[in-house]
C-alpha positions in Angstrom: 203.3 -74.3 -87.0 204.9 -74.8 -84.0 205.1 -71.9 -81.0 205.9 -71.2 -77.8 203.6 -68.5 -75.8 204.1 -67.1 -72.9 206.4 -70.4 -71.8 208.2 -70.6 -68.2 210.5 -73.8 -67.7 213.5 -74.7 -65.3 214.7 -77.4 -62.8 214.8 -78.0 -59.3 212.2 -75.0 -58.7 214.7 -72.7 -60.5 213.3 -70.7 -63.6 215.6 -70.7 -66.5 213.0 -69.8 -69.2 210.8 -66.4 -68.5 208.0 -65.7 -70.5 209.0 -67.1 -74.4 207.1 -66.1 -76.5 208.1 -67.4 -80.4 206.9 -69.4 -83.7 208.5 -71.5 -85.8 207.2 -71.5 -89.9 207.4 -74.3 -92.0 209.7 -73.7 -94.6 212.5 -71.2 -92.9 215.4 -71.6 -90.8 215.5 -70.2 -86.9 219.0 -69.8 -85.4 218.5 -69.9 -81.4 221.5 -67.8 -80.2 222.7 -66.5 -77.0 225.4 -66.7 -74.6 225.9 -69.8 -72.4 223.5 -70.5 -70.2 220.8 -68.3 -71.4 218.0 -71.3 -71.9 218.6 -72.0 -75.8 218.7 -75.4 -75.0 216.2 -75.9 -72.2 213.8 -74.3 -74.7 214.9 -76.9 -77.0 213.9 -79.6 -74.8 211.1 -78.1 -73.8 209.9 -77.3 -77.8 210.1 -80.8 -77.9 208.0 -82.1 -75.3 211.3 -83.4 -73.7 210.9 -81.2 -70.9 207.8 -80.2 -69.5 206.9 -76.3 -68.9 205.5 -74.8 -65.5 203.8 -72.0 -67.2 203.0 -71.1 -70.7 201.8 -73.5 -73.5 204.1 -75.2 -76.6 201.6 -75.7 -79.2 202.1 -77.5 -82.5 198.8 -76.4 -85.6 197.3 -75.2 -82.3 197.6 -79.0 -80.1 199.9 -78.6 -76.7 202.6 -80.6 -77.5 202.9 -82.4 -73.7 199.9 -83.6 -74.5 200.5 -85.4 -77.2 201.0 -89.5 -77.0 205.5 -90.1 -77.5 204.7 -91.8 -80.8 202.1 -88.8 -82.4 204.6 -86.5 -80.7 207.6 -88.1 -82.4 206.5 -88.6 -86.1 205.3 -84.7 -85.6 208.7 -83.0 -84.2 212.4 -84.7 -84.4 214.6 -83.6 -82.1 218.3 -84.3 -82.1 220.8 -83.7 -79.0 223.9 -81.7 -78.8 225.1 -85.1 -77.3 224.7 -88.7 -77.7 225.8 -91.9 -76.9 227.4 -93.6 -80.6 226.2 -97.4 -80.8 227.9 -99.9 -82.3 225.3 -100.5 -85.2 225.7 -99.2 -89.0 224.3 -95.8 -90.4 221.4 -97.8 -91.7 220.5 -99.0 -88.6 220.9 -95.4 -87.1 218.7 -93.9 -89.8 216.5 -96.3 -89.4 216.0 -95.6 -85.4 213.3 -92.8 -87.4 210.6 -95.1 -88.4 210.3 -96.4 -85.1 207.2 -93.9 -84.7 205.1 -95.3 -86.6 205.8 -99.2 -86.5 202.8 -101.1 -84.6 203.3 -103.9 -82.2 205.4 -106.5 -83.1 208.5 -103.6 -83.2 209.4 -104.7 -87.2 211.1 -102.8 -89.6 209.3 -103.2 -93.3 210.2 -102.6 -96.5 209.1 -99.3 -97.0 211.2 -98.1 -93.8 214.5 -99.6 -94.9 213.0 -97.9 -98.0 212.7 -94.6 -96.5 215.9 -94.8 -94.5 218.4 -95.2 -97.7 216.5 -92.2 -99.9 217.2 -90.4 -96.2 221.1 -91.4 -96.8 221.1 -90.8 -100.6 219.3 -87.5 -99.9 222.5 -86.4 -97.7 225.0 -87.5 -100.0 225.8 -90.4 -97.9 224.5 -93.5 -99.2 228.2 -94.7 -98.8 227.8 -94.8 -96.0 224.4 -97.2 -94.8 227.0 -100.6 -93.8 229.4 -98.4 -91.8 229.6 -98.0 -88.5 228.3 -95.5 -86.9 231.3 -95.5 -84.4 233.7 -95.1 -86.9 232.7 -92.6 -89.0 234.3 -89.0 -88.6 231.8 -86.4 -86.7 231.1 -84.9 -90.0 229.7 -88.2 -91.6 228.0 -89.3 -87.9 226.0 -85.9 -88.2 224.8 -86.3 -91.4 223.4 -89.8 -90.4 222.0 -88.3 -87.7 220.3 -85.7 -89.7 219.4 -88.6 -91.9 217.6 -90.0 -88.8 215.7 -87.2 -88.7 215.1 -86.9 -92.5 213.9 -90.8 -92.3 210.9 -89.3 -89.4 209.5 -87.5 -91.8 208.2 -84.6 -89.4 207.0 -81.4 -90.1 209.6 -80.2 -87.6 213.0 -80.7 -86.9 215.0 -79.4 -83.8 219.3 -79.5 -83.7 221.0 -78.5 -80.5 224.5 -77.0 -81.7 224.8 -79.6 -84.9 227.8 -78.3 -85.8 229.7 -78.0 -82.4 233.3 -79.7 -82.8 233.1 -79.9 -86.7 235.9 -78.6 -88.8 234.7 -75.4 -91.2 233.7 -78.0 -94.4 231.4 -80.0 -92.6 229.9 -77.0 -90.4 229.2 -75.1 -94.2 227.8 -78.6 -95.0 225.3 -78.9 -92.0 224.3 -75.5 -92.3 223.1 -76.3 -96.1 221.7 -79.5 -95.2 219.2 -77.5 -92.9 218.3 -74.5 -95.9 217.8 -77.7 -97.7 215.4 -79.4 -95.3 213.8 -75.7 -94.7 213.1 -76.2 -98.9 211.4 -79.7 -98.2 208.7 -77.1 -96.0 209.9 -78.6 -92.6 210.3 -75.7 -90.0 214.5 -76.0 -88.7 215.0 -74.4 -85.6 218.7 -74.4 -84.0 220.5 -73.8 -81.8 223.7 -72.9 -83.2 227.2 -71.3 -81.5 228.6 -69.6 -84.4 226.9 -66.4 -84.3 228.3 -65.5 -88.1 226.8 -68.8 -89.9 223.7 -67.8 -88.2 223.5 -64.6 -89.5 224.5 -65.7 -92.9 221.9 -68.3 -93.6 218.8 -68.6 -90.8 215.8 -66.9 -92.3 214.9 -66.4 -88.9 216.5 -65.1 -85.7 215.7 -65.9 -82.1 218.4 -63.9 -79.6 218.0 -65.1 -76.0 219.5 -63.4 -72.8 219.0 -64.7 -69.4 216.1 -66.6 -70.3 214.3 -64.2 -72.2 214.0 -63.7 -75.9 215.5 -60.2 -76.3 215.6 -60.0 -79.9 213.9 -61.8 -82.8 213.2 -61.9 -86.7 215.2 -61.5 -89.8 219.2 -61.8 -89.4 219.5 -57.7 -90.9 216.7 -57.4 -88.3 218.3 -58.4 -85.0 221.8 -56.9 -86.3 220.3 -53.5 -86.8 218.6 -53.4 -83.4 222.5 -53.2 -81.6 221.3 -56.3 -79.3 224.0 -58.4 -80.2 226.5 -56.6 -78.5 224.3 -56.5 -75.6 224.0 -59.9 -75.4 227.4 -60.9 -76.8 229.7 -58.3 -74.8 231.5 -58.3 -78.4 230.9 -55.3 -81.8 229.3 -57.3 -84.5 230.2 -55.9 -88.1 228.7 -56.6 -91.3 230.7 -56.1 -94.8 228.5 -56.4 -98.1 230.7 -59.3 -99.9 229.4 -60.7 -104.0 228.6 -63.8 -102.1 226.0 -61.7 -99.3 226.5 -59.8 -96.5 228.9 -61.6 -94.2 229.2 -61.1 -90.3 232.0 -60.9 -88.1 232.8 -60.3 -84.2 235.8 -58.0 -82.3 236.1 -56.7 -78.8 234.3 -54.1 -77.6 
């Protein structure tokens, strides 16, 4: 399990993070929301062992996860950015940028990666997809090879910074199912994630951050029924019992 306690981070001498305290179980989705600039993705980084904290611990089945070697680190946790550079090279080639944890010196795929890395691209629906490239796939596809990537690392955990930020409604629904269906692999899915709706509808878990503190967490009905939102939000969050589940929406206070 992975967890942050009592974790303090920030740059330039400036605290952004105060005091997190949170864990992340195998098997559920965690939706990090919050308004901008409240640390969701400095605590990203920092779950990550991207960025380093000044106080407080990030441990992983109880081992500080800074002090982990990169390569034990990276076949343990895969993280992917809200933002990347987009090589020239096909999905395959992208997907297969996961196994590079655990390849020993001299730096050569084998069989059983390029193995791994097409199930990875099947598994998402896009094994279409593997002699494309990458930079000219649509931001729906690139995301699913992306999550492919991370699906081809094989980690107990897997961290997205806003995965669905500039995709059209379809392929947001779609990323949002691809992480329930990595959740049902027993991975742990933490992310961070705009659309304060889609969270509520299908994280198992909640995390609600303000200012750099958590200010609410657990259970989506949870952290609706504790009035936080609006706090947080500066907005009145409703919720309407629908045949399909309870869905959530936003108006002005």
């Amino acid at each position: 399990m992975l967890e942050a306690r009592d974790l303090c981070a920030g740059y330039g001498g400036a605290e952004v993070l105060h005091r997190v305290t949170a864990k992340f179980t195998p098997g559920r989705v965690t939706g990090i929301i919050g308004p901008n600039g409240c640390g969701k993705s400095t605590l990203l980084k920092t779950l990550a062992g991207l960025h380093h904290p000044t106080e407080g611990q990030v441990l992983l089945d109880g081992i500080s996860v800074p002090d982990l070697p990169p390569h034990l680190s990276a076949q343990k946790i895969a993280y992917l950015p809200q933002s990347r550079n987009v090589p020239k090279i096909t999905a395959l080639r992208m997907v297969l940028h996961g196994r590079f944890a655990y390849l020993s010196y001299p730096r050569r795929y084998r069989t059983r990666d390029y193995e791994a890395a097409r199930r990875a691209l099947d598994w998402i629906g896009a094994g279409e997809l593997a002699e494309k490239n990458v930079s000219a796939l649509s931001g729906g596809q690139r995301q699913k090879v992306y999550i492919a990537m991370a699906l081809a690392q094989d980690t107990e955990t897997v961290l997205m910074d806003e995965p669905t930020t500039y995709l059209d409604i379809r392929n947001q629904m779609e990323v949002m199912e691809l992480a329930r269906r990595l959740a049902e692999l027993g991975k742990a899915v933490v992310m961070v994630v705009h659309d304060l709706g889609a969270v509520l509808r299908n994280a198992d878990d909640v995390l609600l951050m303000h200012q750099g503190r958590v200010m609410a967490a657990g259970t989506p009905e949870k952290v609706y029924a504790s009035g936080k939102l609006e706090a947080a939000f500066g907005v009145a969050v409703h919720a309407v019992d629908t045949p399909e589940g309870r869905q959530y929406y936003c108006t002005p206070l």
